[in-house]
Residue, then its C-alpha position, 0 to 999 in steps of 0.5 A: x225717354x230714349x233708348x240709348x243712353x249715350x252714343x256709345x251705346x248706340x255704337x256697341x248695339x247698331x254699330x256691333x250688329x254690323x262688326x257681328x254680321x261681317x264675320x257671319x258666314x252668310x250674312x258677311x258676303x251678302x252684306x259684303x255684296x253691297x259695294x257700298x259705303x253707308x253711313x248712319x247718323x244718328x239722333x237722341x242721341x247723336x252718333x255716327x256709324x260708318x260701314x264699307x260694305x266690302x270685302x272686308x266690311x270696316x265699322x267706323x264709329x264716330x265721326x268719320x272722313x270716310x266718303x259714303x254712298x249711302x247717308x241715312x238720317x234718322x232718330x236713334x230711337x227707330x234705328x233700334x225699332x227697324x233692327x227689331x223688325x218693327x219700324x219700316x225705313x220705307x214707311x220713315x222715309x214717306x213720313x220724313x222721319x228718316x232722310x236718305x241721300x245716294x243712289x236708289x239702286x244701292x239703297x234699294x240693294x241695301x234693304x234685303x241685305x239687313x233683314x237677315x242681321x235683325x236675329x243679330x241685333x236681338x242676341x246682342x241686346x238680349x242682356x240689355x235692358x229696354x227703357 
């Protein structure tokens, strides 16, 4: 059973991480610093999540016209293992469980900037309850 109900969940969870970590007063810049549009696609179920990575960083979620730098494909399931610190995007994209396209430099400048928001995702899905 997956762990998102609908997309809508997936965009109030992993797209919130990302609205609460653009107005965090360390983690913003950072992520800000990227310079980089990501988007995310999502399955099981299917969702979209578009972030600029800028100043200001903009969530999109849905479909989005937005050109991006970054794509990354993976099932929604292990978008919510990596934001627990449990699933390696590394390890995903070796095993194809995860699909990337953009330049390496920016999604290699991408990685470090996440670690510091999986505390944010902890306390925004603190109340929820896991499948």
């Amino acid at each position: 059973m997956p762990i998102f109900n609908s997309a809508d969940e997936v965009y109030e969870y992993v797209g919130g991480v990302f609205r609460e970590a653009a107005s965090h007063p360390d983690v913003g810049p950072k992520l800000a610093n990227v310079g980089a549009t990501l988007q995310l696609h999502y399955t099981d179920p299917d969702a979209q999540i578009t972030v600029k990575m800028s100043d200001p960083i903009e969530v999109t979620t849905g479909e989005a016209s937005t050109p991006a730098d970054i794509h990354l494909y993976m099932r929604a399931d292990d978008a919510d293992a990596f934001w627990r610190g449990k699933y390696s995007i590394p390890m995903g994209l070796a095993k194809g469980q995860v699909r990337a396209k953009g330049p390496v430099n920016k999604i290699l400048k991408l990685v470090p900037a996440t670690k510091p928001m999986f505390p944010i995702y902890e306390a925004l899905t603190a109340g929820r309850n896991e499948a």
